[in-house]
N, CA and C atoms as a LAMMPS dump frame, in Angstrom:
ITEM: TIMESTEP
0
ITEM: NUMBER OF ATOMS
537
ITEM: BOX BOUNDS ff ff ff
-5.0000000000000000e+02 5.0000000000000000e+02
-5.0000000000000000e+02 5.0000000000000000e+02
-5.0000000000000000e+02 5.0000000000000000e+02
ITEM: ATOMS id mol type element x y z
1 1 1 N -334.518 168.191 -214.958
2 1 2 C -334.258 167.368 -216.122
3 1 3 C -335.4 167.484 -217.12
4 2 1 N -336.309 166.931 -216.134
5 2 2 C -338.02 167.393 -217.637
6 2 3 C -337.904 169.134 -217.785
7 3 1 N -337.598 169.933 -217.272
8 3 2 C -337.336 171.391 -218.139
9 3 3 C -336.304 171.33 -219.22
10 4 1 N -335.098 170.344 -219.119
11 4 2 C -334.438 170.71 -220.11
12 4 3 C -334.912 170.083 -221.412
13 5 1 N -335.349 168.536 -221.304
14 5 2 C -335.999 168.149 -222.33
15 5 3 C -336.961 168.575 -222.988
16 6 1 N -337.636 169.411 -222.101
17 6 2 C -338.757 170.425 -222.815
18 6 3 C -338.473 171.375 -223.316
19 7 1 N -337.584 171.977 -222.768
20 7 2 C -337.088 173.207 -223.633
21 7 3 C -336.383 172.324 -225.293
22 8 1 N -335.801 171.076 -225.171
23 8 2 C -334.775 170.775 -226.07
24 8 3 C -336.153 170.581 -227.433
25 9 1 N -337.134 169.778 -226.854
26 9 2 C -338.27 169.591 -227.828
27 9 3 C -338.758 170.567 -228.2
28 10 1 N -338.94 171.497 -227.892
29 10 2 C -339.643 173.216 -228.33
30 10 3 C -338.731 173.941 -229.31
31 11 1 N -337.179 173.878 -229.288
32 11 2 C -335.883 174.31 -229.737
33 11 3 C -336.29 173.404 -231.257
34 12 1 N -335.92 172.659 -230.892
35 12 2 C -335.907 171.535 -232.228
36 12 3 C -336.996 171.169 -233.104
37 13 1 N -338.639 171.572 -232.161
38 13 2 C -339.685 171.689 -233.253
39 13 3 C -339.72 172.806 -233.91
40 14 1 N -339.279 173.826 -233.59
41 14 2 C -339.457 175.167 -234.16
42 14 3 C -338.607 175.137 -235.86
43 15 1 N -337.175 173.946 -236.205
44 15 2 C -337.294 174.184 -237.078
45 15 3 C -337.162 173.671 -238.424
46 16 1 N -338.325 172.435 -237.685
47 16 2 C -339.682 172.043 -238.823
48 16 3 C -340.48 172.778 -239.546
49 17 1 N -340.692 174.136 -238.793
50 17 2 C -341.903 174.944 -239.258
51 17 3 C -341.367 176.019 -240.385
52 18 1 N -342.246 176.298 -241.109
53 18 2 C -342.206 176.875 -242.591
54 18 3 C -342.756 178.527 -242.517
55 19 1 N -341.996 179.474 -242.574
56 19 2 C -342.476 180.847 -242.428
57 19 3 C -343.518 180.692 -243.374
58 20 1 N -344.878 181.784 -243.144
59 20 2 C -345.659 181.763 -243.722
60 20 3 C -345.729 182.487 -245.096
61 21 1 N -345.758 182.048 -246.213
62 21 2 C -345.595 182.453 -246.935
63 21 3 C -346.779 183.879 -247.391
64 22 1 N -346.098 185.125 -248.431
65 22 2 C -346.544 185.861 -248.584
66 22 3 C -347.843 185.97 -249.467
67 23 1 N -349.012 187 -249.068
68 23 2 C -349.947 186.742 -250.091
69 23 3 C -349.779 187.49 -251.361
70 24 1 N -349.407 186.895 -252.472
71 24 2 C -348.943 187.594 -253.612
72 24 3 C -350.044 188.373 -253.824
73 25 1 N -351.36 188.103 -253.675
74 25 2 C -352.338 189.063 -254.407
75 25 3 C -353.027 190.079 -253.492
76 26 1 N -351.935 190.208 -252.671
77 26 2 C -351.662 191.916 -251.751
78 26 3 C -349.883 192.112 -252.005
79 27 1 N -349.734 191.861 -253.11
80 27 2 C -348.392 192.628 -253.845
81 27 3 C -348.715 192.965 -254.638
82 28 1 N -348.292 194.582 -254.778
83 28 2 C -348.701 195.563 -255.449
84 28 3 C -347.467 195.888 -256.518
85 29 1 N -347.328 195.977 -257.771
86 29 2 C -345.999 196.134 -258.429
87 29 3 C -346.237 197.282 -259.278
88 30 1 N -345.322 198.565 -259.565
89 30 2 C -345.875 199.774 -260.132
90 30 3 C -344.57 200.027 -261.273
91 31 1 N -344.895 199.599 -262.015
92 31 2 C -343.685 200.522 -262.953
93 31 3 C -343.612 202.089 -263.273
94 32 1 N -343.04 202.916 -263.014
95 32 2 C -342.949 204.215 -263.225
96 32 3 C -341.785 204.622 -264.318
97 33 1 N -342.135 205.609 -265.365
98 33 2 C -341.213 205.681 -266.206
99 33 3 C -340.79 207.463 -265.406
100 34 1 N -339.186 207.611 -265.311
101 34 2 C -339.233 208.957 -264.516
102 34 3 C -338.703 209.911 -265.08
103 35 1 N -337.815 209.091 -266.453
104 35 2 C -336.966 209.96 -267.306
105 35 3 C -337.055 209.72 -269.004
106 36 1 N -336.914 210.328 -269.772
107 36 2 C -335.949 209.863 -271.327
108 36 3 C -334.852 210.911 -271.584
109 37 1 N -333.85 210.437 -272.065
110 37 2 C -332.669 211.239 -272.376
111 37 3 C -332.21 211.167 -271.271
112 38 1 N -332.083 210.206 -270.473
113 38 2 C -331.183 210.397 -269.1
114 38 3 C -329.405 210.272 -269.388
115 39 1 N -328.812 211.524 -268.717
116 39 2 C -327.393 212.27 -269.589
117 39 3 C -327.631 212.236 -270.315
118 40 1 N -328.48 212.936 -271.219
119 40 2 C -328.595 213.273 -272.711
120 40 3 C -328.26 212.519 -273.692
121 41 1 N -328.582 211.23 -273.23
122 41 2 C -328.161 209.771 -273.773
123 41 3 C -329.439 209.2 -274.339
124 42 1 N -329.51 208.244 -275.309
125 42 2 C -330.916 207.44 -275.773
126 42 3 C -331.095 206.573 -274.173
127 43 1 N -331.505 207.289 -273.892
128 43 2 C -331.761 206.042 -272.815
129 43 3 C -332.587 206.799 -271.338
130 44 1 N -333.43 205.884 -270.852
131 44 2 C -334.741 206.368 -270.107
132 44 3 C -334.19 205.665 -268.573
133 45 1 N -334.771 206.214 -267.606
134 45 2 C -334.693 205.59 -265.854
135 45 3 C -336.276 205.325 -265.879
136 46 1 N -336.409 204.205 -264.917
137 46 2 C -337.512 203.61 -264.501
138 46 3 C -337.367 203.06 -263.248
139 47 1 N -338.5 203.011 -262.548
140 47 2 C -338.692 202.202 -261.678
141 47 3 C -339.624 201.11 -261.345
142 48 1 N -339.531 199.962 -260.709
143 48 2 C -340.17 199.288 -260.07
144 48 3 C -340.53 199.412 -258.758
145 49 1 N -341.922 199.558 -258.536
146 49 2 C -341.781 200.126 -256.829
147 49 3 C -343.027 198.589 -256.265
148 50 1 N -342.19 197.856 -255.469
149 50 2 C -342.795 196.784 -255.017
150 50 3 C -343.456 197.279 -253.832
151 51 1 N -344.74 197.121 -253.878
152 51 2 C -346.087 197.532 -252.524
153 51 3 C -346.274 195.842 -251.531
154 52 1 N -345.995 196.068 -250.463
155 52 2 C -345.988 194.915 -249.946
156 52 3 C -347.281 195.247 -248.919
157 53 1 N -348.718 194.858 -249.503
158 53 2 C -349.934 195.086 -248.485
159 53 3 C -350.491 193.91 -247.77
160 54 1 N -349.549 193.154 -247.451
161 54 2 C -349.816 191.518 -247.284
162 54 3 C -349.358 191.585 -245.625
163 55 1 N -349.878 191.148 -244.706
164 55 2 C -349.093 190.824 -243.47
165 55 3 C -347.923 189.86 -243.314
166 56 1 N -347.4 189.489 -243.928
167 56 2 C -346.344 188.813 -244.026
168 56 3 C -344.717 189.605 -245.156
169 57 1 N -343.414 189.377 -244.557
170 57 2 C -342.873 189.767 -245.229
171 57 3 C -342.09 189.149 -246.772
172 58 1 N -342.121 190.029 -247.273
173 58 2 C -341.551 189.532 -248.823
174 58 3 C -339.687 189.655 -248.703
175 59 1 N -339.25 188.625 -248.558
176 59 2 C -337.729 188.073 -248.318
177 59 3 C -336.899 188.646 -248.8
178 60 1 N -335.463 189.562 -248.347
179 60 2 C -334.509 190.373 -249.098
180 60 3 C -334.167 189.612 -249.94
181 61 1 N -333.931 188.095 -250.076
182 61 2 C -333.783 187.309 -251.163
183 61 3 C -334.774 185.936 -251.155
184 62 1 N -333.923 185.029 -252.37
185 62 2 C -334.819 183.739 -252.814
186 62 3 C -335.744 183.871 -253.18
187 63 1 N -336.215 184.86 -254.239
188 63 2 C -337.016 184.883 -255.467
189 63 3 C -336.529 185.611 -256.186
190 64 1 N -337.263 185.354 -257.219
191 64 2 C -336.882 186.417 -258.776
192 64 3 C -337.845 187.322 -259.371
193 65 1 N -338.277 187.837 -260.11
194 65 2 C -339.433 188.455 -260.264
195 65 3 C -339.188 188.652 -261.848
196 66 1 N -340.133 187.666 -262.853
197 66 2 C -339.692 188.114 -264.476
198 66 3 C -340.662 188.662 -264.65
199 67 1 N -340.06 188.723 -266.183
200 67 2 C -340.972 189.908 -266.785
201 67 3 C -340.528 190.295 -268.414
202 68 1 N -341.512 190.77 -268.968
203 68 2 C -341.23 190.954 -270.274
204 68 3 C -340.818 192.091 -270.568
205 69 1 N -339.874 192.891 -271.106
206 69 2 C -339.226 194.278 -271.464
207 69 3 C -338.822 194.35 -272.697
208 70 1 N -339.601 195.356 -273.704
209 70 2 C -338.798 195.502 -274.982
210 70 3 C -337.414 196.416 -274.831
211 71 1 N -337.039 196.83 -273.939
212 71 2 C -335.546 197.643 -273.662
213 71 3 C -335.125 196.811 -272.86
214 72 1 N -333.687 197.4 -272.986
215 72 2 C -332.504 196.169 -272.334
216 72 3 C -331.685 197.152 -271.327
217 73 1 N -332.282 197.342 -269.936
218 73 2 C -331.735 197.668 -268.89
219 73 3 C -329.931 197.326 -268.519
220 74 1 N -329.52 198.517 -268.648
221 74 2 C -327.944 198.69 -268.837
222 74 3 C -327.641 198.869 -267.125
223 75 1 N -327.956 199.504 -266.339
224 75 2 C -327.564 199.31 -265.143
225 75 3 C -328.583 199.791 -264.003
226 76 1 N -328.548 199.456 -262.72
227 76 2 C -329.918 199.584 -261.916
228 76 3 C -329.016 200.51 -260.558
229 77 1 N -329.567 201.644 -260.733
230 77 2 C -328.833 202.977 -260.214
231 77 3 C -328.909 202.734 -259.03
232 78 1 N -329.828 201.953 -258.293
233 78 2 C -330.437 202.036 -256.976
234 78 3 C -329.781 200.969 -255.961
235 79 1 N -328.889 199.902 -257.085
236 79 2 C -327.724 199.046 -256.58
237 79 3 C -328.449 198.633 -255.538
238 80 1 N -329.626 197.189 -255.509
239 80 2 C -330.171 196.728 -255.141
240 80 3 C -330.963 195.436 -255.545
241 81 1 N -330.898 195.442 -257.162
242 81 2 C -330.699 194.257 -257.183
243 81 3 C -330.252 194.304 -258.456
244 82 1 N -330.268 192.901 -259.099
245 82 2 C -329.771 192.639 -260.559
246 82 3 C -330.633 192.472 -262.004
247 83 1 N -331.092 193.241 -262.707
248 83 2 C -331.838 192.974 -263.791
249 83 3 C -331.187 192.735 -265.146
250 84 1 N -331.467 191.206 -265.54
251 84 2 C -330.64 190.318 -266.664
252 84 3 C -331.887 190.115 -267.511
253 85 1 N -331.181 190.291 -268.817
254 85 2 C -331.916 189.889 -270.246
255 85 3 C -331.502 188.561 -270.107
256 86 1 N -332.744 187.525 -269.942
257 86 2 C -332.393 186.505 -270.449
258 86 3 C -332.329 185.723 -271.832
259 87 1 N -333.378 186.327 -273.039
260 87 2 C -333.146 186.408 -273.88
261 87 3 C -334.428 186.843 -274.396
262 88 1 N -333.945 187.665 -275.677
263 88 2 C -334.73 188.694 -276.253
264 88 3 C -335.785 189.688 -275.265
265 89 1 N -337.075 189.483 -275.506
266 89 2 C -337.476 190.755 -274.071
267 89 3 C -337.27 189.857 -272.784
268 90 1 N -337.158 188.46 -272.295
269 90 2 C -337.556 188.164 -271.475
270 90 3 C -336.039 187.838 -270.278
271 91 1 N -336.808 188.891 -269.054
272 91 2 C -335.905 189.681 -268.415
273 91 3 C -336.035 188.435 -266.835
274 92 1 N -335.413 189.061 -265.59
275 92 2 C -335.622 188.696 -264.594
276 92 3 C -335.096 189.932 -263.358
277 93 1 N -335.497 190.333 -262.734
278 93 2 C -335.267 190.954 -261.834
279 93 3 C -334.739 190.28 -260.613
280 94 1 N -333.421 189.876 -260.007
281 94 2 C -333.275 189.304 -258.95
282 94 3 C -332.429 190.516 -257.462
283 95 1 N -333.215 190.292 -256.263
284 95 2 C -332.515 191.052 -255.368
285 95 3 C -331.002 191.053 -255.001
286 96 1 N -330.163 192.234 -254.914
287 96 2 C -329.159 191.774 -254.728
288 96 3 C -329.034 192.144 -253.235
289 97 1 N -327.698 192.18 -252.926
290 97 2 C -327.09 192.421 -251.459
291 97 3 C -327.648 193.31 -250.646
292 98 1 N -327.96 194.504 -251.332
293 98 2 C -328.453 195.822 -250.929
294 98 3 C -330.013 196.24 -250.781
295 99 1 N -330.36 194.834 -250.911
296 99 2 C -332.018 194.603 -251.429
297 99 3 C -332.409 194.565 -249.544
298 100 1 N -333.598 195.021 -249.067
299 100 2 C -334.203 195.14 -247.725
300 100 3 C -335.32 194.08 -247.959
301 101 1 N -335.349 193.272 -246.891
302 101 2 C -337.105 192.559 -246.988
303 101 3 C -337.993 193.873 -247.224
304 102 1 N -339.136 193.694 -247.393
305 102 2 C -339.798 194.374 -247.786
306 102 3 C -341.265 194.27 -246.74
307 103 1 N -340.94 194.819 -245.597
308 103 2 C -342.081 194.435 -244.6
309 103 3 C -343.383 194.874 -244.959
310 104 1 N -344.724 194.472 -244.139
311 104 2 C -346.238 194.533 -244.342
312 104 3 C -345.941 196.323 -244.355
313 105 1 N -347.181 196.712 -245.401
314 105 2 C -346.964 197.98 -244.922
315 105 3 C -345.963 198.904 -245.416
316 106 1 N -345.001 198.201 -246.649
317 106 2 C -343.937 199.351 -247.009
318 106 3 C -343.622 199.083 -248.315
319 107 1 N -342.757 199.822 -248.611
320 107 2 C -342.258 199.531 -250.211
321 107 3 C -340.908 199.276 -250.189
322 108 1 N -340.71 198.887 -251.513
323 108 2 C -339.15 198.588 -252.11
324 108 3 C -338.803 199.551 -253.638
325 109 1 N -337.98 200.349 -253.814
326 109 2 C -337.415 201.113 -255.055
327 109 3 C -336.614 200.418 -255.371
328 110 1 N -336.923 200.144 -257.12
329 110 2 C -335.974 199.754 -258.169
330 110 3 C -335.844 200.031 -259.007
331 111 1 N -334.684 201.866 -259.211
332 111 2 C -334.678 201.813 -260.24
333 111 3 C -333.562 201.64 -261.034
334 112 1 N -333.661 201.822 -262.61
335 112 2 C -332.585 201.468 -263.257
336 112 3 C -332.473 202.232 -264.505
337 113 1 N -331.735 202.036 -265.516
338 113 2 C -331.611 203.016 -266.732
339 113 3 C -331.893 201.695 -267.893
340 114 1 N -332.091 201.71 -268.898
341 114 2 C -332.393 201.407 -270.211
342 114 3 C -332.223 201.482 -271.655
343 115 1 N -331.997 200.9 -272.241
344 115 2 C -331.548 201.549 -273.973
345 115 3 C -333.145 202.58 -274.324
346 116 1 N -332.686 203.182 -275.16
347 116 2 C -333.813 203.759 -275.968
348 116 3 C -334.892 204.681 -275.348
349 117 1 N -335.597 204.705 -275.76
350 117 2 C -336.71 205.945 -275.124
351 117 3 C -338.17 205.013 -274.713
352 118 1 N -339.121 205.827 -273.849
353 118 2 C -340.063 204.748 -273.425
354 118 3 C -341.573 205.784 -273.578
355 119 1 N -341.759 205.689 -274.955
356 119 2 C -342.725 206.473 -275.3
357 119 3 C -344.39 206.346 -274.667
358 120 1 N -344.574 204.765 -274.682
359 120 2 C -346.097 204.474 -274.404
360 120 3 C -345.902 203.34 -273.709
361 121 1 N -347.428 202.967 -273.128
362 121 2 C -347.463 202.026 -272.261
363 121 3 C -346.523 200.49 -272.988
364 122 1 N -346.778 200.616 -273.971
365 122 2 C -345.927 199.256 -274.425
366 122 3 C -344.621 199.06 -274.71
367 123 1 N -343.857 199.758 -274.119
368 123 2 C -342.783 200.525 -273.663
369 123 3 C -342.384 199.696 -272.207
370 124 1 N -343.245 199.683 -271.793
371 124 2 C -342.707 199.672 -270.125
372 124 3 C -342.87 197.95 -270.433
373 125 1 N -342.843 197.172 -268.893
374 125 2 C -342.877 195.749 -268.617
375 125 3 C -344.161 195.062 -268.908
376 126 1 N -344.081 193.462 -269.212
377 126 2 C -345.627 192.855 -268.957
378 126 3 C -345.511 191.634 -268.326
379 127 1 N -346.502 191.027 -268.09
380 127 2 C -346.333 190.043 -267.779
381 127 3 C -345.734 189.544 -266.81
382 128 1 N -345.715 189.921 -265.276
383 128 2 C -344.816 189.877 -264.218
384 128 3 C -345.047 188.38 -263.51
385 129 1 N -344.296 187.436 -262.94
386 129 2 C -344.259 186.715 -262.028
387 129 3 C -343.518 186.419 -261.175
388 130 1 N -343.75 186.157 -260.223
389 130 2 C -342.739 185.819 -259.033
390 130 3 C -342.135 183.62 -258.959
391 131 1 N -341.439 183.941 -258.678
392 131 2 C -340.963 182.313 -258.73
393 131 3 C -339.638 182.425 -257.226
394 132 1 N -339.856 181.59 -256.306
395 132 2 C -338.768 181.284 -255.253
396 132 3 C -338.375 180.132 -255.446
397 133 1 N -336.665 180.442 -254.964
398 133 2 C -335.86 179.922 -255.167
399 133 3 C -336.04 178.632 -254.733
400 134 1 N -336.948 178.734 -253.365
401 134 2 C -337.106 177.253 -252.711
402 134 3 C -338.268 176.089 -253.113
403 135 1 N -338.853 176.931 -254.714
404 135 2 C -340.075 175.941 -255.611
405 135 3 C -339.825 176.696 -256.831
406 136 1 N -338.77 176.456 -257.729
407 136 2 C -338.795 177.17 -258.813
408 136 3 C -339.596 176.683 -260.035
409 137 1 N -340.359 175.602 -259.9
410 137 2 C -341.558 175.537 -260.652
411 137 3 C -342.93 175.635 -260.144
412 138 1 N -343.226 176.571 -259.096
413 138 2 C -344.19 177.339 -258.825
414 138 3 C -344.499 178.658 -259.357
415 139 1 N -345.109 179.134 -260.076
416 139 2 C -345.1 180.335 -260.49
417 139 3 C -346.014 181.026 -259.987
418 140 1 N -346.201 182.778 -259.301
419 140 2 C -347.097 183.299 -259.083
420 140 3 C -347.575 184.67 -259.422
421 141 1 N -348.346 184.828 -260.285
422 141 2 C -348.476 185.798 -261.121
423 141 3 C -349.322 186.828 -260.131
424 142 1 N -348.182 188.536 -260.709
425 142 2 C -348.36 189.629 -260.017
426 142 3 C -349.6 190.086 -260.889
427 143 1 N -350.482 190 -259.74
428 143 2 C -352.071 190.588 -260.363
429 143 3 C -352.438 192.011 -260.624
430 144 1 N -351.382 192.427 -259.552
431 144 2 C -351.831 193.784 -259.079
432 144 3 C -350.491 194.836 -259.612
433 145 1 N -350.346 194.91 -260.993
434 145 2 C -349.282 195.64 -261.79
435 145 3 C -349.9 197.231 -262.024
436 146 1 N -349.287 197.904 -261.998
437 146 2 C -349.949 199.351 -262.808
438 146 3 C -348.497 199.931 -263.489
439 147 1 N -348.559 200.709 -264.809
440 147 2 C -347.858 201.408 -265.44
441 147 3 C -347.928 202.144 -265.613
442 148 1 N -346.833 203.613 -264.715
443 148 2 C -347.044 204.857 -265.194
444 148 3 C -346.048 205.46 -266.231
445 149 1 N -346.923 205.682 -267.273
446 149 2 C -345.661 205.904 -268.466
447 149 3 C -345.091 207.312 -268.883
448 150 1 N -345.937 207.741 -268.199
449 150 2 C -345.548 209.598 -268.672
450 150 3 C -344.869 210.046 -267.235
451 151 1 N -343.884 210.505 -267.513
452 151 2 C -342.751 211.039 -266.436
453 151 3 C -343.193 212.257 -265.76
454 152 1 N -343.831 212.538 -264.709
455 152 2 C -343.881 213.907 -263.717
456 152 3 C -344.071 214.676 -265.074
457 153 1 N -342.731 215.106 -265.129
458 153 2 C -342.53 216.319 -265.36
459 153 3 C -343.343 216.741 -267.334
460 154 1 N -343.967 215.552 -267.377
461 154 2 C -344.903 215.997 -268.707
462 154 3 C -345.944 215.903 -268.589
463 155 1 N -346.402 215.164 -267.725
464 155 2 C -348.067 215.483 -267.321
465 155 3 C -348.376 216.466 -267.413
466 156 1 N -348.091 217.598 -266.87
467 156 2 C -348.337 218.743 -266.603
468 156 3 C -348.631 219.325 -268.379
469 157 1 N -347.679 218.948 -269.153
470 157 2 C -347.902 219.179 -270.811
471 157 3 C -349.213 218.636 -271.201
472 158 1 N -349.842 217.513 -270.829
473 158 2 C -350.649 216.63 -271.406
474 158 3 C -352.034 217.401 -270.852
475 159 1 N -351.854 218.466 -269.931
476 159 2 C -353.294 218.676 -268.873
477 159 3 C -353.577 220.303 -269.986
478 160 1 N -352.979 220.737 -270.691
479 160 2 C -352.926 222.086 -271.252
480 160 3 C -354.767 221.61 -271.67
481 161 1 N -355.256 222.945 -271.7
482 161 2 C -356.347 222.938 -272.213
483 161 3 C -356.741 223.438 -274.031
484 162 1 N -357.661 223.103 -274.153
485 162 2 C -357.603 223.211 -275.728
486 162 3 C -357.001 225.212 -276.115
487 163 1 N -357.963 226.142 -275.426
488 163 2 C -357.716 227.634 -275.367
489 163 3 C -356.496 227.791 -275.514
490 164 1 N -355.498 226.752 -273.703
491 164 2 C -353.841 226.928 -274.031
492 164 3 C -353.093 227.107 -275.587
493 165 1 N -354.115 225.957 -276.018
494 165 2 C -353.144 225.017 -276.804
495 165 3 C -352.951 226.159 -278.384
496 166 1 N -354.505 226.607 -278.598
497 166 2 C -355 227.352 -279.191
498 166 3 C -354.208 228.444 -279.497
499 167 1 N -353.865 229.661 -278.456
500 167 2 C -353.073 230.737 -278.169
501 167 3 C -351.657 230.258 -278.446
502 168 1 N -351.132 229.088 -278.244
503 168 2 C -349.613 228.469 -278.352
504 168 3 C -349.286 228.688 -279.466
505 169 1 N -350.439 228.498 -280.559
506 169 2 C -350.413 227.989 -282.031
507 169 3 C -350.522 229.252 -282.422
508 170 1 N -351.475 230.271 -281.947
509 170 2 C -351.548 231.33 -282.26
510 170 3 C -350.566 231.814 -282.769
511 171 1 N -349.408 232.18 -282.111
512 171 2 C -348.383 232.706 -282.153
513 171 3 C -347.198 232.087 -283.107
514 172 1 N -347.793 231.127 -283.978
515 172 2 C -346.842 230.642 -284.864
516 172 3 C -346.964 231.359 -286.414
517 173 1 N -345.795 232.025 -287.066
518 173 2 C -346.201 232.954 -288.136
519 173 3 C -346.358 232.031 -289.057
520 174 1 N -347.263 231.842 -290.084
521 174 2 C -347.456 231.823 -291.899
522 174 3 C -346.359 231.714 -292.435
523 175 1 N -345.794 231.2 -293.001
524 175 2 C -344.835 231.395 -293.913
525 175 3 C -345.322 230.509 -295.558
526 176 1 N -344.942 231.387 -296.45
527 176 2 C -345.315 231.191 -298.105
528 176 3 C -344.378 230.753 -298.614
529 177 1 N -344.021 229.24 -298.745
530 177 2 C -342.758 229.096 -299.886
531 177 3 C -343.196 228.428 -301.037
532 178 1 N -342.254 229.634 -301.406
533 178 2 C -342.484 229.812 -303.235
534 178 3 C -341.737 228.437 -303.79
535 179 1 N -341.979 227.943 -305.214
536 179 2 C -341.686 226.815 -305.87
537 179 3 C -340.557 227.425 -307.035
């Protein structure tokens, strides 16, 4: 009889207790710009790649993650979660169905497509915070943001050396037009 009551008290304290919440400032948030002209359309792919370096896990749902965006994200390819203009730049990123916790130790991909082209850093997102569903006037601001704005495949343009650049030009003819 005292085993079952003990077991019944151990059952039933367990759920009082509050998972430990994550340390936001070992969340790492990276915007990557990967495309412009995606289908030969005005419009750029990006990602959000959430770094979870915290021992605790970050929840497939019950938070949101805003943020400021001068482009207005048309659909999120990676069908994982939902990114809504709430009005003018100010956006929200929420996980959807297809969204994974995001355990110690791993990442999460989010990407999506966009109006317009995403020339420079002020282009991409600012201002990131996290807010859960279960204290939505807690706010906790992502410290640890980085923006990569130049896509792979132009870096490689940006590394030319002056000589390159020099010889490139070389090869461009004179032309004289007359009035």
């Amino acid at each position: 009889m005292n085993k079952i009551f003990l077991s019944c008290l151990i059952l039933l304290s367990g759920f009082g207790l509050k998972a430990q919440p994550i340390d936001i400032n070992k969340l790492e948030v990276e915007w990557t710009l990967l495309s412009n002209n995606y289908e030969g359309k005005n419009q750029f792919t990006a990602s959000f790649i959430i770094h979870n370096k915290s021992q605790q896990i970050l929840p497939a749902s019950g938070w949101k993650l805003y943020f400021s965006h001068p482009r207005k994200a048309t659909q999120v390819i990676t069908k994982n979660a939902i990114i809504t203009t709430i009005n003018g730049e100010f956006c929200s990123l929420t996980p959807h169905a297809n969204f994974k916790a995001v355990l110690p130790a791993t990442k999460s991909v989010i990407t999506y497509v966009a109006e317009g082209k995403a020339l420079t850093y002020s282009d991409g997102p600012g201002g990131l915070y996290l807010v859960f569903d279960k204290d939505p006037k807690k706010t906790y601001n992502i410290v640890n943001f980085k923006i990569n704005a130049v896509p792979n495949q132009e870096k490689a343009k940006l590394k030319l050396s002056p000589a390159s650049i020099y010889q490139k030009n070389e090869a461009i003819k004179n032309e004289t037009l007359s009035a």
